[in-house]
PAVEX-833059 format. One record per residue (C-alpha): x, y, z negated. Coordinates in steps of 0.25 Angstrom, whole numbers, plus 5000, padded with zeros to 4 digits. Example, Ala and Ser with C-alpha at 12.3 -4.5 7.8 and 13.67 -1.06 7.14 Angstrom:
2
<<5049 4982 4969>>
<<5055 4996 4971>>
//
This chain:
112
<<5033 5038 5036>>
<<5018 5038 5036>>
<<5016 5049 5045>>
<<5028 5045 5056>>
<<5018 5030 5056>>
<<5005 5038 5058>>
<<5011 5047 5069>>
<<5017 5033 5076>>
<<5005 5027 5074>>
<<4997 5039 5079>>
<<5003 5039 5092>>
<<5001 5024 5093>>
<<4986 5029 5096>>
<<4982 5019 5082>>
<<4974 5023 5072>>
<<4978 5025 5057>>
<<4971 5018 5045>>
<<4970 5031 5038>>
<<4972 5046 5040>>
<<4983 5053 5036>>
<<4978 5059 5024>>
<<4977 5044 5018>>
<<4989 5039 5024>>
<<4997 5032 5017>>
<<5013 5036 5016>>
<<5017 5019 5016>>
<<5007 5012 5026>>
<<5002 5017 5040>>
<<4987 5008 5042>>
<<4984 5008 5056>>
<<4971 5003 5062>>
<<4970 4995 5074>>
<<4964 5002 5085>>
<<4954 4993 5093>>
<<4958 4984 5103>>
<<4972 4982 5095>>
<<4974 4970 5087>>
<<4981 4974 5073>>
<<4986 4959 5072>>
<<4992 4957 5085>>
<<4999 4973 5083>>
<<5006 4965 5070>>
<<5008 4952 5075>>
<<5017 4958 5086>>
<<5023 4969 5079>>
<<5028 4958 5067>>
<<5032 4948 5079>>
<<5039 4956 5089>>
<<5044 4968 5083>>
<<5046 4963 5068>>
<<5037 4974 5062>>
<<5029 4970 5050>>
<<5016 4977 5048>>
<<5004 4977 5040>>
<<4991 4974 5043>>
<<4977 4978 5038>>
<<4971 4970 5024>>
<<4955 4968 5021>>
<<4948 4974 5031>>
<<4958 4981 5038>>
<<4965 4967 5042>>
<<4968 4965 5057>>
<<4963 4982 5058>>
<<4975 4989 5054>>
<<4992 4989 5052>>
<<5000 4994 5044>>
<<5014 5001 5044>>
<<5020 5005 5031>>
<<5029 5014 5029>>
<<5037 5013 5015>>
<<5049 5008 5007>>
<<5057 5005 5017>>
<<5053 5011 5029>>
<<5062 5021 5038>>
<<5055 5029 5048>>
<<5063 5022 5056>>
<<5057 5009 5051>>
<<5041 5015 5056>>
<<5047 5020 5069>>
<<5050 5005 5073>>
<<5036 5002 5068>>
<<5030 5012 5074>>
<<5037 5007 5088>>
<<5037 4992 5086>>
<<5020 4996 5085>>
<<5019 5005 5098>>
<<5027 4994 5104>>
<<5017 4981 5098>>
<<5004 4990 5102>>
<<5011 4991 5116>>
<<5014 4977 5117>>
<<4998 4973 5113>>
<<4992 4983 5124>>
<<4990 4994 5115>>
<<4991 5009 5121>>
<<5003 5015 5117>>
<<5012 5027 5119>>
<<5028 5019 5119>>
<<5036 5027 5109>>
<<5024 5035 5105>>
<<5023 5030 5087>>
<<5038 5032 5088>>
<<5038 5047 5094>>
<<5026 5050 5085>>
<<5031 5044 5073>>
<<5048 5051 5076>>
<<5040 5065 5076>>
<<5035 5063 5064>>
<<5047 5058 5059>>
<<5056 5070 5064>>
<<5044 5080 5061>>
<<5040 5084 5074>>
//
């Protein structure tokens, strides 16, 4: 599950918290890049598109979200994530491939 985030996320063009040596296998941290506004991303992702995520604490507040990946959580579950985030980023401006996180993260999914 971690690994199926990180390759969405990847292909998002958005950089990762950490590397994935450290990653962790039940939350993806992921920075935002400048010129992207972490709050707005969330704001529109929980208003439109009913996908909760978290965001950054201390420091890291208003810098960073987070998606987790455990309990409950189907790949299934990250794949709509993963689209309903391409599709916010799209909507704020940001530069992004459509279908691009859902391709990246299916092929590791399916172990291409």
């Amino acid at each position: 599950m971690r690994d199926l985030v990180r390759a969405g996320i990847r292909a998002l063009n958005l950089p990762l918290l950490v590397d994935d040596a450290h990653a962790s296998a039940t939350v993806t941290s992921i920075r935002g890049p400048e010129g992207l506004d972490v709050e707005a991303l969330r704001k529109l992702l929980s208003q439109k598109y009913k996908v909760v995520l978290a965001g950054g604490q201390g420091d890291l507040k208003g810098k960073i979200f987070r998606i987790g990946h455990m309990g409950y959580a189907e790949p299934a579950d990250l794949l709509q994530v993963l689209s309903t985030v391409e599709l916010a980023l799209a909507e704020l401006g940001w530069p992004v491939t459509k279908g691009a996180a859902v391709r990246a993260a299916e092929e590791v999914l399916l172990g291409a």
